[in-house]
C-alpha positions as a printed Julia matrix, in Angstrom:
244×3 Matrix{Float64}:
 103.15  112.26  107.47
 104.56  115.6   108.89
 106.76  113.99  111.96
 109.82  114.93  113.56
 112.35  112.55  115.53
 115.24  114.26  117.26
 118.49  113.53  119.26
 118.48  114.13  122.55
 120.89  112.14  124.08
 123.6   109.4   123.49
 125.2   106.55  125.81
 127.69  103.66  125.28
 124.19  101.0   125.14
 120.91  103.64  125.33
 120.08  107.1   122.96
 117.28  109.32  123.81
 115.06  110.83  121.3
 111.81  113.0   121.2
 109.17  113.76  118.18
 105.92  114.1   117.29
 104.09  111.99  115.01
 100.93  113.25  113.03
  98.54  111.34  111.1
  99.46  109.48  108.1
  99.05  111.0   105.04
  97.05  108.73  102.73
  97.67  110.62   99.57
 100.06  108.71   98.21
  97.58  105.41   98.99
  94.1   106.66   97.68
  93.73  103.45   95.11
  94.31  101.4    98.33
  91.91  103.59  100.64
  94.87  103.33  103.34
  93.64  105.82  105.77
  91.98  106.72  108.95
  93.43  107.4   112.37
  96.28  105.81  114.17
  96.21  102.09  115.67
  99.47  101.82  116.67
 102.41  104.03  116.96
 106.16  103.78  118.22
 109.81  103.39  117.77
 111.66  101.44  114.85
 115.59  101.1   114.54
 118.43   99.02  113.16
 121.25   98.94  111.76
 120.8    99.65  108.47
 119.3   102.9   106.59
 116.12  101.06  105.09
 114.04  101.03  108.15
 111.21   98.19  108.08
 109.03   97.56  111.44
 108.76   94.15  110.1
 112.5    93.17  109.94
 114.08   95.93  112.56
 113.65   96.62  116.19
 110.45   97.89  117.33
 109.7    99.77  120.56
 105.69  100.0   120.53
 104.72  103.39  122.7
 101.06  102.72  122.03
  97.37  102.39  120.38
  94.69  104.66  119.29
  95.85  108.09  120.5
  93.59  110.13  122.65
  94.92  113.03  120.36
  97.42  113.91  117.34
 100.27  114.94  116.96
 101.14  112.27  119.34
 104.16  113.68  121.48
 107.34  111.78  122.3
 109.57  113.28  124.67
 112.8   111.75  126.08
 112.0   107.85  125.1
 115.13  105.99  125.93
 116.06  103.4   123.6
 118.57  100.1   125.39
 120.14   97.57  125.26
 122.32   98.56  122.37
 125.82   97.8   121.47
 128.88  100.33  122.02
 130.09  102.12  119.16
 127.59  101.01  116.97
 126.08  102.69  114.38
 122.24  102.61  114.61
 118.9   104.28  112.25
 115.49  105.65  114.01
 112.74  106.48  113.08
 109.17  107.07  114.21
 106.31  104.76  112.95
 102.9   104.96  113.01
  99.97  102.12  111.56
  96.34  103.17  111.03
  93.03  101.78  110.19
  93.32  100.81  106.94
  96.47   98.96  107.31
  98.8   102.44  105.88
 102.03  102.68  107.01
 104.43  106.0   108.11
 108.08  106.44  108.82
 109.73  110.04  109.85
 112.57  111.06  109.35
 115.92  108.64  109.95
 118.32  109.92  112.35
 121.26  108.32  112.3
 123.68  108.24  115.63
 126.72  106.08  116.6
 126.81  104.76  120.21
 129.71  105.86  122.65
 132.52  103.45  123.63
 132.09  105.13  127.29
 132.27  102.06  129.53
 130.1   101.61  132.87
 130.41  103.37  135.96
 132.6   101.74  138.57
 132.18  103.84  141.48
 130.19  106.99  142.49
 130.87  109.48  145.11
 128.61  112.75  145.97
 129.93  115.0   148.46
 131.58  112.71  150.65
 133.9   114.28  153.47
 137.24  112.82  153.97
 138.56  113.53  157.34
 142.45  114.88  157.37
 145.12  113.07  158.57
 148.65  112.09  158.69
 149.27  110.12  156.13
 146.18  110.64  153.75
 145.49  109.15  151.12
 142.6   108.07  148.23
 142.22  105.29  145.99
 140.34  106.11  142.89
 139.54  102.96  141.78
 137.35  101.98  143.93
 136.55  105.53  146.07
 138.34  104.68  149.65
 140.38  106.24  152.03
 143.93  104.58  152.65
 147.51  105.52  153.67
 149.76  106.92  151.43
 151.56  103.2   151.4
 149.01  101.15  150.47
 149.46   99.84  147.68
 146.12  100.74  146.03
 146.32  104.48  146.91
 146.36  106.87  143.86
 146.94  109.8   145.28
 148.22  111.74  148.53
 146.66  114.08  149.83
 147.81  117.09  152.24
 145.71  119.91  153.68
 146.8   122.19  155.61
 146.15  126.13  156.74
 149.05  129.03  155.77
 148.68  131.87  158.03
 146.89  135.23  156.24
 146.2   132.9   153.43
 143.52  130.57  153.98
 143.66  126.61  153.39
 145.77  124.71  150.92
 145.23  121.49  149.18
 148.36  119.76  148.02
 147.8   116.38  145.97
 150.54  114.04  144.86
 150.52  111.32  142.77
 150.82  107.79  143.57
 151.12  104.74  141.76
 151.64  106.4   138.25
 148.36  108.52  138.28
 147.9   110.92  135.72
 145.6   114.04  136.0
 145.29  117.31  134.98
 143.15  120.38  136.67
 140.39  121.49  134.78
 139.44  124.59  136.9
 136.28  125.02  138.2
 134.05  123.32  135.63
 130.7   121.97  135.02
 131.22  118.14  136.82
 128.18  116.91  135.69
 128.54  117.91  131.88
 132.33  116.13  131.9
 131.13  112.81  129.79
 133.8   109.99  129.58
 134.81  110.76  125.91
 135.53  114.54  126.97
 138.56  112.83  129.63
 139.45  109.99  126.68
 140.29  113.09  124.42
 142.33  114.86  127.33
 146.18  114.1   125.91
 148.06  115.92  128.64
 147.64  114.08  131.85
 150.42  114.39  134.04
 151.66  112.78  137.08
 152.89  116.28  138.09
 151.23  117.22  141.51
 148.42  119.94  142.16
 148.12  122.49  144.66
 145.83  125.22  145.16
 144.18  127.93  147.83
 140.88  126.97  148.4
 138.04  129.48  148.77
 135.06  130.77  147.12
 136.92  131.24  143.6
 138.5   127.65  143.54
 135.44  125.46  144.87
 134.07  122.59  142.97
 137.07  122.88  141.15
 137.13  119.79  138.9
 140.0   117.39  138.24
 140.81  114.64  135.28
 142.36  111.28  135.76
 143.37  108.19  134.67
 144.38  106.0   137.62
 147.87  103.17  137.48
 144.91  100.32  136.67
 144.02  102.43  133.88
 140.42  103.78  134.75
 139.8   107.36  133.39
 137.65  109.23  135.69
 136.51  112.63  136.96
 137.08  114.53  140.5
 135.59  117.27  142.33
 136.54  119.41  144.66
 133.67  121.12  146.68
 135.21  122.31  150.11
 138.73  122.04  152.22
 139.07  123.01  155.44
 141.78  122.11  157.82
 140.13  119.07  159.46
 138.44  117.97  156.08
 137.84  117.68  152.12
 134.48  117.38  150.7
 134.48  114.94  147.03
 132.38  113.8   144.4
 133.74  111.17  142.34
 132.73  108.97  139.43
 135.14  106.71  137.97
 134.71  104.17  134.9
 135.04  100.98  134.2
 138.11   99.74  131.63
């Protein structure tokens, strides 16, 4: 059959894929009259390149299609194992018993570990003292024992407001400018090599918002930081850090 399977996204346990999937093509079957339309169509995959819906994984999508080509688009595949090395195909079963693979695609799954905390534009109010622990997303003083990194903001006449950040408790980061945040996947900050715990400080205004900043905290977590807003009585976040 003429069907097309396609990549459209890849996790640490879950891919996403999308296709189509035409009728089988009973050509190659005529002495066993293996033909008519579709009884049952879905998702096969494994671990190794010889795909079989009777050995492998099978993710049924459905029967007897109203209509063909049948589309697929963004099925999510779980429950897989990190960095593991998996084969897909579409599959499709008709009336006289014929059977139809597409394509392979072959994909490894990500060693990017789970999520530990989330933050979307939460406001941290400024004080004396200030400081952030990016392990778990709290505010706490600058000698707690937890806190990752200080932070200072503060207006300069004829400038505007500055954001000073120090690092605590052998952080490491690095400024990535203002960047996409939500594009930043966990194996683009495992292949950043030059963290530093060398502080940051910048003017904040329209240029400089959302500007986005790398980590990897003292307990080892590697994580991502943004920036939105700064004022002198408060600094606006997002933050997702991961597991380790």
């Amino acid at each position: 059959m003429v069907s097309k399977l396609e990549l459209v996204d890849i996790k640490r346990t879950e891919i996403t894929v999308s296709g189509n999937i035409q009728n089988p093509d009973a050509k190659n079957d005529r002495q066993e009259k293996k033909s008519g339309g579709i009884l049952e169509y879905g998702i096969v995959y494994g671990t190794s390149a010889a795909l079989d819906v009777q050995k492998d994984k099978v993710l049924k999508l459905g029967e007897k299609p109203a209509q063909v080509p049948i589309l697929i688009q963004n099925q999510k595949i779980t429950g897989l194992a990190a960095d593991t090395r998996y084969f897909v195909a579409l599959y499709a079963r008709n009336e006289g018993g014929g059977m139809a693979y597409s394509e392979i695609v072959e994909v490894k799954t990500t060693l990017s570990p789970p999520i530990k905390v989330t933050r979307n534009s939460v406001k941290i109010s400024n004080r004396s003292g200030l400081a952030y622990d990016l392990d778990e997303g709290n505010i706490v003083v600058s000698s707690d024992p937890k806190a990752d990194v200080g932070i200072d903001i503060f207006t300069i006449t004829g400038r505007g407001t500055t954001l000073s950040l120090e690092s605590i408790g052998n952080l490491r980061l690095k400024t990535l400018g203002v960047a996409e945040y939500d594009k930043i996947s966990y194996l683009d900050l495992a292949l950043i090599q030059d963290l530093t715990t060398a502080g940051v400080g910048y003017l904040v205004n329209a240029q400089s918002a959302n500007t986005v900043i790398a980590f990897r905290t003292g307990e080892g977590r590697l994580g991502k930081w943004r920036l939105e807003n700064a004022s002198a009585n408060e600094l606006t976040i997002s933050l997702v850090t991961y597991d380790n």
